[in-house]
ZAZAMAR-342697 format. One record per residue (C-alpha): residue number from 0; x, y, z; residue in one letter. Coordinates in Angstrom, 2 decimals. Each point is the difference from the previous one (the first is absolute). Example, Ala and Ser with C-alpha at 12.3 -4.5 7.8 and 13.67 -1.06 7.14 Angstrom:
! ZAZAMAR-342697
0;12.30;-4.50;7.80;a
1;1.37;3.44;-0.66;s
***
This chain:
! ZAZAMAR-342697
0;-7.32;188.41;-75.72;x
1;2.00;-3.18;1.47;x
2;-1.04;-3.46;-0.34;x
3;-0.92;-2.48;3.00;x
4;2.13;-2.57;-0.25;x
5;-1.12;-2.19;2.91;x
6;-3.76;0.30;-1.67;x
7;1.68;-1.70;-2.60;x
8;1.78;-2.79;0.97;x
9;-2.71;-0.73;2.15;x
10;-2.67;0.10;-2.90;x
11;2.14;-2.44;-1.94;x
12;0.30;-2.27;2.54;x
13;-3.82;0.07;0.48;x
14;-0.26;-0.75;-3.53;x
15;2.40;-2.88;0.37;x
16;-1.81;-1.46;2.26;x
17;-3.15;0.03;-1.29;x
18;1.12;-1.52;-3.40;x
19;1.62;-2.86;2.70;x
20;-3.03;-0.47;1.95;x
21;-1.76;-0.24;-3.76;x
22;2.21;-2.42;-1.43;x
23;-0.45;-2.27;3.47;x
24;-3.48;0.19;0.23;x
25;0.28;-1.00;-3.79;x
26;2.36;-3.01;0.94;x
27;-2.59;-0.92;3.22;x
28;-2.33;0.17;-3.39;x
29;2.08;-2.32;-2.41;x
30;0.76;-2.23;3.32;x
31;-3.82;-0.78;0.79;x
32;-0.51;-0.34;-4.24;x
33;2.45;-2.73;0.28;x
34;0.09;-1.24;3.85;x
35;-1.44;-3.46;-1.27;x
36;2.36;-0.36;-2.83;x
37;3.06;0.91;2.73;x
38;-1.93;-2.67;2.47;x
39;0.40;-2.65;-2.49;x
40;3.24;1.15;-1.15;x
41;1.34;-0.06;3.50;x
42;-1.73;-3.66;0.52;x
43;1.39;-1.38;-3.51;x
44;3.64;0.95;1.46;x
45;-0.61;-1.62;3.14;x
46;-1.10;-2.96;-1.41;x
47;3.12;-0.18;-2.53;x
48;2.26;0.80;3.18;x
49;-1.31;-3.16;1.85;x
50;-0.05;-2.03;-3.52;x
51;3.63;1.11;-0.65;x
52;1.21;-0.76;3.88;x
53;-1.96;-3.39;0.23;x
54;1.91;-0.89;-3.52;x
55;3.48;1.26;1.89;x
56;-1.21;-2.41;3.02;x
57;-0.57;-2.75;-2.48;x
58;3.51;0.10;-1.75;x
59;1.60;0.41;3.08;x
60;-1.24;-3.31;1.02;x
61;1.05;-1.61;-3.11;x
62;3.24;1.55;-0.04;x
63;0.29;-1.49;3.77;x
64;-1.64;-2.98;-0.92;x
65;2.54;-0.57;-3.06;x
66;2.83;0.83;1.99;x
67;-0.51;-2.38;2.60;x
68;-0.81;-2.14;-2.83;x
69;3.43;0.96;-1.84;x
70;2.15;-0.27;3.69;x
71;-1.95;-3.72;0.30;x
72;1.17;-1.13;-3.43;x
73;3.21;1.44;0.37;x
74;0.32;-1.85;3.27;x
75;-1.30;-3.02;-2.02;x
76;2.41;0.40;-2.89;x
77;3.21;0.36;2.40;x
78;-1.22;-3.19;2.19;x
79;-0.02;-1.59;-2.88;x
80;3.18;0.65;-1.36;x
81;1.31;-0.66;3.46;x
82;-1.19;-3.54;-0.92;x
83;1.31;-0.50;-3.24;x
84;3.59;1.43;1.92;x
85;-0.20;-3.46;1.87;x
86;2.46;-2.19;-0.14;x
87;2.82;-2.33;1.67;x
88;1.53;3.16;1.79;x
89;-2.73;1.52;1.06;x
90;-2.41;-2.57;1.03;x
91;-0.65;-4.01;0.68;x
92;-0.26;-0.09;-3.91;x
93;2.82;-2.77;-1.12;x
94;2.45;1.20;-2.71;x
95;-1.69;-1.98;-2.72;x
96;-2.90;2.04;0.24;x
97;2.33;3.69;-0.50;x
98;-1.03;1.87;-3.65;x
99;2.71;-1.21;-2.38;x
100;2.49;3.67;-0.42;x
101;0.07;1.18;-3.34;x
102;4.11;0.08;0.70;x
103;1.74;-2.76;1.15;x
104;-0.43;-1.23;3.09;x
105;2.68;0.09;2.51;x
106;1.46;-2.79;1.99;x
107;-1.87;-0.36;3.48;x
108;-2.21;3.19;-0.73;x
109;-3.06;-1.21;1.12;x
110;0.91;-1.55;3.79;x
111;1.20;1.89;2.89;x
112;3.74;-0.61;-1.10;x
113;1.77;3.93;-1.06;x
114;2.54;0.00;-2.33;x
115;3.70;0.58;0.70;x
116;3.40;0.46;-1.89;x
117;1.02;-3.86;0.28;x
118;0.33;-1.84;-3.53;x
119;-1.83;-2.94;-0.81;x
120;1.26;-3.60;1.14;x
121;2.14;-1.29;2.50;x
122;1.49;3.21;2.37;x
123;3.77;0.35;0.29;x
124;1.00;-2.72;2.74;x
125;-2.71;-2.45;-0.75;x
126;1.20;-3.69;-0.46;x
127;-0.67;-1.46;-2.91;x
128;-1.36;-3.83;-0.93;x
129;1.09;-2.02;-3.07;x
130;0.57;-3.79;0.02;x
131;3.59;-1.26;1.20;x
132;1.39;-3.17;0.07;x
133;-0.32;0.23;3.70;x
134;-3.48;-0.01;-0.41;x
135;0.17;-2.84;-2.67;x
136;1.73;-2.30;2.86;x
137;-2.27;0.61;2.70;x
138;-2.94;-1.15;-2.60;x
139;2.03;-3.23;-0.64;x
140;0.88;-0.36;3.84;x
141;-3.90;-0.30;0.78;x
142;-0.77;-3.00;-1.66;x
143;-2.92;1.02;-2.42;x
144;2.14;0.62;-3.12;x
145;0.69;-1.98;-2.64;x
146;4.04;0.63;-1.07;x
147;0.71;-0.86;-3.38;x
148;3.65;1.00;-1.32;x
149;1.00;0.50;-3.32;x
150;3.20;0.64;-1.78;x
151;1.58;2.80;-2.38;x
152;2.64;-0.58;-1.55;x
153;3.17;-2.75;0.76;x
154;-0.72;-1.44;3.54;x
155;3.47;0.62;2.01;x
156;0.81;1.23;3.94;x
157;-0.67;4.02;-0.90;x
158;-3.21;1.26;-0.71;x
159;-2.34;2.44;0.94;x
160;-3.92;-0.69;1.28;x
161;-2.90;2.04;-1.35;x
162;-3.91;-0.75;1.06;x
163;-3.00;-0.36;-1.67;x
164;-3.29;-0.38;2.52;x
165;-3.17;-1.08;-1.51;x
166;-2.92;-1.86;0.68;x
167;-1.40;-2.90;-1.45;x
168;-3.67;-1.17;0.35;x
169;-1.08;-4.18;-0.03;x
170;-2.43;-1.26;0.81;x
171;0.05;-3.22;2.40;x
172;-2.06;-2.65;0.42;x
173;0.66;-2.43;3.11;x
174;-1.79;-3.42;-0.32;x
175;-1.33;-1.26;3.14;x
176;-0.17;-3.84;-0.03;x
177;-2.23;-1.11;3.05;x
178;0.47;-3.93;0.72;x
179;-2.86;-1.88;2.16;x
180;0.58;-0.64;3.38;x
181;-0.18;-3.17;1.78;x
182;-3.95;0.50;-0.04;x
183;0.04;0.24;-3.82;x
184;-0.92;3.25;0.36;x
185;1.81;3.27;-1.42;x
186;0.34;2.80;2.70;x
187;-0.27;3.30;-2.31;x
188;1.24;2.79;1.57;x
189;-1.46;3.24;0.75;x
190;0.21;2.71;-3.25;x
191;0.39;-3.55;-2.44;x
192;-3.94;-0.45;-0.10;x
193;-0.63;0.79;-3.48;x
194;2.69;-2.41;-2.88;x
195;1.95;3.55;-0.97;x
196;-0.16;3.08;2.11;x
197;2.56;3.28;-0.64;x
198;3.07;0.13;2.49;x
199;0.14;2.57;2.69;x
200;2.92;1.88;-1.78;x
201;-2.59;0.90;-3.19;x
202;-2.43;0.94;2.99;x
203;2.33;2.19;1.21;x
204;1.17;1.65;-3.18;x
205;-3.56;0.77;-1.15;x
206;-0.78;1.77;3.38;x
207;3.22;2.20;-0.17;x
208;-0.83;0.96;-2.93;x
209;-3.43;1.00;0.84;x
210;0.59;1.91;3.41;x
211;3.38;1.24;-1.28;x
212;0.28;0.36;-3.37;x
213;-3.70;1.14;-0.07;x
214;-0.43;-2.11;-3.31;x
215;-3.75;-0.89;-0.53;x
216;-1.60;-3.75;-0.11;x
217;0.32;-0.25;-3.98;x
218;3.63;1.50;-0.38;x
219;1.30;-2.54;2.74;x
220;-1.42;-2.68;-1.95;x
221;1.45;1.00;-3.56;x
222;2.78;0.81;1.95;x
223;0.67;-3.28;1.79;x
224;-0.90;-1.82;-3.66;x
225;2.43;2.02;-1.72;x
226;2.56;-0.12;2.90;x
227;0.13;-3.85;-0.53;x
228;0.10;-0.30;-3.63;x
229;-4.22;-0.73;-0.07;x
230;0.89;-3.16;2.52;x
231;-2.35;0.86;2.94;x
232;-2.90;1.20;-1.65;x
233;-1.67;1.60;3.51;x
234;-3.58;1.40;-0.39;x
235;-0.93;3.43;1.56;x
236;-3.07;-1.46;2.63;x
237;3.75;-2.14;1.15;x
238;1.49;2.93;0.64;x
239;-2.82;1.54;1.85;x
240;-0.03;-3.30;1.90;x
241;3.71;-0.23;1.36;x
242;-0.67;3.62;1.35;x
243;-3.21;-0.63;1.97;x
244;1.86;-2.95;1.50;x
245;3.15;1.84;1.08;x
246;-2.82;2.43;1.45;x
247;-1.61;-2.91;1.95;x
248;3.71;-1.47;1.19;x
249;1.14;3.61;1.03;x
250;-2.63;0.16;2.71;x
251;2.26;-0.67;2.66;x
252;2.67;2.40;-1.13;x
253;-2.30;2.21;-0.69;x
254;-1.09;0.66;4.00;x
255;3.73;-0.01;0.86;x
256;0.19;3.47;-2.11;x
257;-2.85;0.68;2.05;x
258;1.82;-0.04;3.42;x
259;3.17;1.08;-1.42;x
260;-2.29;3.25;-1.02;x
261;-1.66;0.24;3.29;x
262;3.29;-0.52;1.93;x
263;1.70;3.48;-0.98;x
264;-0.80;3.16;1.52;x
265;-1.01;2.15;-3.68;x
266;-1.44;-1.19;-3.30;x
267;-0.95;1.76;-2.95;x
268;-3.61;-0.94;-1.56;x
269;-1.50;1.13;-3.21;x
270;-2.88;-0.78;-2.33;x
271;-0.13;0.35;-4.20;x
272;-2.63;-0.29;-2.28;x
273;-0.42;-3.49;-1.83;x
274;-2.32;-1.24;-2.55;x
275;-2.22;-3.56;0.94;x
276;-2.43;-1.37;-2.74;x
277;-0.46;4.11;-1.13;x
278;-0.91;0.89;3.43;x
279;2.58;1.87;2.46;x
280;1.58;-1.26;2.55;x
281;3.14;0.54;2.06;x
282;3.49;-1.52;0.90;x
283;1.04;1.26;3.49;x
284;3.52;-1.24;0.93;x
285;1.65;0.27;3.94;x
286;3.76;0.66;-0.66;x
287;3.52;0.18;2.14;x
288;3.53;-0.31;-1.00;x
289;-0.31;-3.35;0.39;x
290;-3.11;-1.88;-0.55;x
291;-3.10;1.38;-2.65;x
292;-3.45;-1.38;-0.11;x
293;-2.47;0.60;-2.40;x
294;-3.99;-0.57;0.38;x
295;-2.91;0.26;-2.47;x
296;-3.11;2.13;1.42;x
297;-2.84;0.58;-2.53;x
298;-1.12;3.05;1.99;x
299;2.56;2.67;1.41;x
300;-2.49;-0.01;3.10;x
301;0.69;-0.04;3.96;x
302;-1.96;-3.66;0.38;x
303;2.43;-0.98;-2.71;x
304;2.83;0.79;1.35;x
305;-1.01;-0.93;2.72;x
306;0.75;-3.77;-1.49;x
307;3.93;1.06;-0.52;x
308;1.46;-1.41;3.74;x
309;2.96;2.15;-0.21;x
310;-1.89;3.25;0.04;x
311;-2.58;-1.30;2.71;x
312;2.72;-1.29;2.22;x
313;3.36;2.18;-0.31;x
314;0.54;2.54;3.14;x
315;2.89;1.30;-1.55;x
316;0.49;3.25;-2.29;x
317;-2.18;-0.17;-3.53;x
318;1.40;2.21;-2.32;x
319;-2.40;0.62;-2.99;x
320;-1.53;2.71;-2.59;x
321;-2.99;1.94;2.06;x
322;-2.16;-2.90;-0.12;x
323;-2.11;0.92;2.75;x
324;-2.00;-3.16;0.21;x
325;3.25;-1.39;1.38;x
326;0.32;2.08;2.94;x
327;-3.06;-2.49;1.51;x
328;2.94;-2.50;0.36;x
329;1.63;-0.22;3.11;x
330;3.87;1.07;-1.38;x
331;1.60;3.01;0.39;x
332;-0.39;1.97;-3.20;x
333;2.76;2.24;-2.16;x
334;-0.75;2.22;-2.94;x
335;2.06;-0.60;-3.47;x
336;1.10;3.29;-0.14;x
337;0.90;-0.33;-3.70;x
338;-3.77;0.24;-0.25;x
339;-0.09;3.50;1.71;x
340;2.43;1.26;-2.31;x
341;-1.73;-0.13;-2.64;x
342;-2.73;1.23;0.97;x
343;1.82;2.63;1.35;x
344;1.56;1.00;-3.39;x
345;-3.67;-0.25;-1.47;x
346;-1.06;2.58;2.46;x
347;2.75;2.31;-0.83;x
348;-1.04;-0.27;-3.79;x
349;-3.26;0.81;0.81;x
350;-0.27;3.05;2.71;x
351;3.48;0.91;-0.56;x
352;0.10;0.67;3.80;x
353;3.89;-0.96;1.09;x
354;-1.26;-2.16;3.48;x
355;-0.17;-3.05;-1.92;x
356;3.64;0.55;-1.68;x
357;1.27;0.61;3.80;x
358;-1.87;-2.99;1.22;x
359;1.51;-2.38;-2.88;x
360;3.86;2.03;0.54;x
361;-0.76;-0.85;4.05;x
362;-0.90;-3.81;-0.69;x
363;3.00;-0.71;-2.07;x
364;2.29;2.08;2.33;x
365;-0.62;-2.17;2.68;x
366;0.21;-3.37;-2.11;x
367;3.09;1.05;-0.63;x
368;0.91;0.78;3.29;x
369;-1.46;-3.64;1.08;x
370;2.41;-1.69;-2.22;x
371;3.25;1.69;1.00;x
372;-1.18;-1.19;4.08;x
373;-0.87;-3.43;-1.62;x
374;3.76;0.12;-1.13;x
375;1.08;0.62;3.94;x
376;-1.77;-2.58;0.57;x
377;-2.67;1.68;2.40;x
378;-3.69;-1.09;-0.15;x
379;-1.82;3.12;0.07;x
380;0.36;4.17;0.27;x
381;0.80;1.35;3.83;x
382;-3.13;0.88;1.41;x
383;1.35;3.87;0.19;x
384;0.26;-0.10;-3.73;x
385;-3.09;-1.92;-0.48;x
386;-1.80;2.97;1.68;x
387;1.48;2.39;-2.12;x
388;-0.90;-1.97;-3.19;x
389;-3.49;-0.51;0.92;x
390;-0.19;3.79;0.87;x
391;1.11;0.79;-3.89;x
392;-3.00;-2.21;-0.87;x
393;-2.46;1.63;1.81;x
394;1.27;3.70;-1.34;x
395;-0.10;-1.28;-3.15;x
396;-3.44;-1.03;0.50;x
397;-1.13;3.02;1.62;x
398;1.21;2.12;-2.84;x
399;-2.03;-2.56;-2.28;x
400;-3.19;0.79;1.64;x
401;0.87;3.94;-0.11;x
402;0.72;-0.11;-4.22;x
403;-2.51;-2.18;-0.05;x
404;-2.82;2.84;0.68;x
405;0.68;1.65;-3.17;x
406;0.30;-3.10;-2.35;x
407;-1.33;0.42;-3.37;x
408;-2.35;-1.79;-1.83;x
409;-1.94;-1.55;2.46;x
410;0.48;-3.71;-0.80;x
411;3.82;0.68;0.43;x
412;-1.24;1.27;3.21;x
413;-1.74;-2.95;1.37;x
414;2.81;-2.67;-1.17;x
415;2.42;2.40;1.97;x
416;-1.75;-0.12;3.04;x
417;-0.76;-3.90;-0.35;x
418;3.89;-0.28;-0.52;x
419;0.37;2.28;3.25;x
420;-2.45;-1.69;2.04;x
421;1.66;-3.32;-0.56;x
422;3.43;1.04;0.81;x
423;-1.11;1.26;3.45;x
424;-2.11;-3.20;0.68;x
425;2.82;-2.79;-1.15;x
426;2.47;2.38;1.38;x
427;1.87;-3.21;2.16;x
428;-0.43;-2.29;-3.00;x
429;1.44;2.03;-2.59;x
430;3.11;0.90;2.87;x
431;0.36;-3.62;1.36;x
432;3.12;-0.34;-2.19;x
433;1.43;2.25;2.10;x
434;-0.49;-1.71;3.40;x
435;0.99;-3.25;-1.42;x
436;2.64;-0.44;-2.48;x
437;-0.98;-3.65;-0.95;x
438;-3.38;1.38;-1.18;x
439;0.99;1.34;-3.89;x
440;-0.93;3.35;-1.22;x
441;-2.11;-1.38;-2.81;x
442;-2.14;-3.25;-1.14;x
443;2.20;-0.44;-2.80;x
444;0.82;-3.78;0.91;x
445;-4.09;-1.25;-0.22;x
446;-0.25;2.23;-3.34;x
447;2.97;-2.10;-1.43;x
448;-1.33;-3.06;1.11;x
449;-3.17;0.78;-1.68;x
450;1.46;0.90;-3.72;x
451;0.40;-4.21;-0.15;x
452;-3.91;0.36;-0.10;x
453;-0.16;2.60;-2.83;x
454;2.55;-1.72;-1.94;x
455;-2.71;-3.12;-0.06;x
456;-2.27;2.40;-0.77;x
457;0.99;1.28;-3.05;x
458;1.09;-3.31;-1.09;x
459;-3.31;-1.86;0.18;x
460;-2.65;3.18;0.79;x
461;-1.08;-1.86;3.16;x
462;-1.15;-3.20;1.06;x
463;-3.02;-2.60;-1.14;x
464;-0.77;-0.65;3.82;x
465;0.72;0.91;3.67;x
466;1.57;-3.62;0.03;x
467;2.69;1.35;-2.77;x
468;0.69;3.38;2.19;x
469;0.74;-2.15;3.28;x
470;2.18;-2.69;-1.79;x
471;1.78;2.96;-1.29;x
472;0.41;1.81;3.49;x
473;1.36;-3.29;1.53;x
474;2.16;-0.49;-2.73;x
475;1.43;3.48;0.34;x
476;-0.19;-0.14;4.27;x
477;3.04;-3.41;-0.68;x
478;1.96;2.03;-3.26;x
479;0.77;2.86;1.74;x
480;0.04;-0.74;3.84;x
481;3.01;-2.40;-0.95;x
482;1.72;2.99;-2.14;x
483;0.34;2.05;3.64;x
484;1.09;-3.32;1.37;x
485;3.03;-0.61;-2.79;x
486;-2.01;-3.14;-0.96;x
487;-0.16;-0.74;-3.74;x
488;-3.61;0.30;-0.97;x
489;0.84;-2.76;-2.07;x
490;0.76;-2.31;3.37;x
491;-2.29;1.22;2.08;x
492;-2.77;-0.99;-2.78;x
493;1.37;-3.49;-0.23;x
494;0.01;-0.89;3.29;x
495;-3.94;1.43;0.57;x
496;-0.60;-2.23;-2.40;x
497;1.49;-2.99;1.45;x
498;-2.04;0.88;3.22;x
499;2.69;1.55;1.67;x
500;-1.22;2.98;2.44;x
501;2.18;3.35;-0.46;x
502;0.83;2.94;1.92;x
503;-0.46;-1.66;3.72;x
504;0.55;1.97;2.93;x
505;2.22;-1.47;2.50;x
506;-0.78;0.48;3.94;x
507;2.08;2.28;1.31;x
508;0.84;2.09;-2.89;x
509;-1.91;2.17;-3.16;x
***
């Protein structure tokens, strides 16, 4: 008999399925058994899945929050090195104030001098100075040398001459006999009120000493005491005295400086920081290549200033550091470029963008330029190469502005963009050197001027009173306005305090 086969197959899949539709309807079973057990299964994961993403959510805002945090204090850490970088070459810092090098410190390497190959000393060519007999005889020749000759050896018509110059200090004392007159009176004159009073010479000494040599009150008295062998025995308030009345005699000279200031077309001004009874105060001083003047102001204020004549009067060109309070004056006002520069090489430390190198390279290039036309004697650029310059300026800006959109950390950002800003805006000041070759590329005359004021400074650590700081600018205004004027400080003192008015300006001439 033959089997069915397709009976067969088909019977075991019917029996295949049946187990299947067993084993589901035993799972459908075990399902509803445990449906509340899956249920809370199910919820338990759903509520670790929102625990485990809100914890995600919250480090992700720490790990933003601390690195914002970490980008802050890195931007923190960076502006603060940028300060401790500071110094002479890179800011308005003065070269006292530059971290002592742990090497030795090279010749100049603070200022905006750069080094070259020449050797120290006197360059190949340069005259030299030693005293010749020439010299010797035009001493004798002007009358204020005493000649005393002495003799070596066996006097005869040969011989040869060799100097000695020296200096010998007496003191003098000139009696004054006053007789009565037909009236039986005696007719004292004027400075002879008082039976002994100190000669105008010792005056004279003891100011030159204080507004040149810089010596303080005490040391000018030991020194005078010692000078003369403990003769004059001069007490410091005496001292102190003989200033404040060259002060009060120097009044006249003093507003001659004035007009001599206020009769050129540029001046240089500046201000530093002085020290009055503990409290701070300020020297400003107007300068030219001629005549100085220095005033007191206890505030470094507009209403103060205000009090300085020069300033409030002068239509000419002012050339000064950025002080904008000074562009209320009436003057035409020039940059110190010098300034720029180093705030241009600060920049470049700090964003490493290479605008600011350009800008400083530009600045100098044309300086240069200035001086080789100053040479031909011409008084400023030709207006088609004045264009071109001032075109270079204002790429070199432009490309500023574009690096400056990516400047890192942000405080190096915002100094960039002050620097920027104020480049565009004092544009003409900062480029009136080229217009007008008789208006200098930098302020470096009034800074100069000023160092007198430090040196006093550091000597004494200020002054008791505003009184003291004024004498001492008066002083100062006489000393070095006679220097430009090939006066001997030493003259020009004496005859102030014989009432004689310096430094007159003649009609018709400066």
């Amino acid at each position: 008999m033959k089997s069915n086969y397709g009976n067969g197959l088909y019977k075991q899949f019917e029996d295949t399925q049946n187990r299947l539709d067993a084993m589901m309807a035993r799972l459908d079973k075990i399902e509803q058994e445990h449906k509340e057990e899956i249920r809370e299964l199910k919820a338990e994961h759903a509520r670790e899945v929102a625990e485990l993403k809100e914890e995600i959510a919250e480090r992700d805002t720490l790990i933003q929050n601390l690195t914002e945090q970490n980008e802050a204090l890195e931007g923190e850490v960076s502006r603060l090195k940028s300060i401790i970088n500071n110094d002479s070459h890179n800011s308005s810092n003065p070269p006292s104030k530059d971290e002592k090098p742990s090497r030795k410190k090279a010749v100049n390497e603070h200022n905006s001098r750069r080094e070259s190959e020449r050797k120290q000393g006197g360059q190949k060519g340069h005259k030299g100075k030693a005293l010749t007999n020439e010299d010797v005889r035009k001493m004798l020749d002007s009358g204020h040398c005493e000649h005393k000759v002495r003799s070596i050896g066996k006097p005869s018509d040969r011989y040869v001459t060799r100097y000695i110059v020296d200096v010998k200090v007496v003191p003098v004392i000139t009696e004054y006999r006053i007789y009565q007159n037909k009236q039986g009176r005696f007719e004292i004159p004027a400075g002879l009120g008082t039976q002994a009073v100190y000669g105008n010479r010792l005056k004279t000494f003891v100011i030159a000493l204080y507004g040149i040599g810089v010596v303080s009150n005490n040391r000018i008295a030991d020194f005078i005491r010692s000078m003369t062998d403990n003769v004059i025995q001069i007490a410091t308030g005496t001292v102190y005295g003989f200033c404040r009345s060259f002060s009060e005699k120097a009044t006249t000279t003093l507003l001659n400086i004035e007009e001599k200031l206020m009769n050129r077309d540029v001046i240089h001004t500046d201000a530093t920081v002085m020290t009055v009874d503990g409290v701070q105060s300020y020297i400003r001083n107007v300068s030219t290549e001629d005549a100085v003047m220095y005033y007191d102001l206890p505030h470094k204020t507009v209403e103060e200033m205000k009090k300085v004549n020069v300033l409030t009067k002068h239509v000419g060109v002012m050339v000064h550091d950025h002080e904008t309070a000074l562009y209320r004056f009436p003057a035409l006002h020039a940059e110190c470029n010098v300034h720029i520069l180093r705030y241009l090489a600060k920049n470049s430390e700090d964003t490493k963008n290479d605008w600011s190198e350009q800008m400083s390279s530009f600045l100098l290039k044309a300086n240069i330029e200035r001086k080789v036309l100053i040479e031909q004697e011409l008084s400023s650029f030709p207006d088609d190469d004045i264009a071109e310059i001032e075109a270079e300026y204002d790429r070199i800006l432009a490309l500023g502005m574009e690096q400056n959109k990516g400047t890192k950390p942000q405080w190096a950002k915002k100094d960039e963009k002050k620097l920027l800003n104020r480049l565009m805006k004092y544009k003409p000041n900062h480029l009136l050197f080229l217009h007008r070759f008789d208006v200098s590329f930098d302020n470096n005359l009034s800074e100069r001027d000023l160092r007198k004021c430090k040196n006093r400074q550091k000597m004494s650590g200020g002054f008791r009173t505003q009184e003291g700081c004024s004498m001492f600018c008066d002083i100062l205004s006489v000393i070095e306005t006679a220097k430009r004027l090939n006066i001997t400080p030493f003259v020009a003192i004496e005859k102030v305090m014989t009432g004689e008015a310096l430094f007159e300006i003649r009609m018709g001439g400066r």
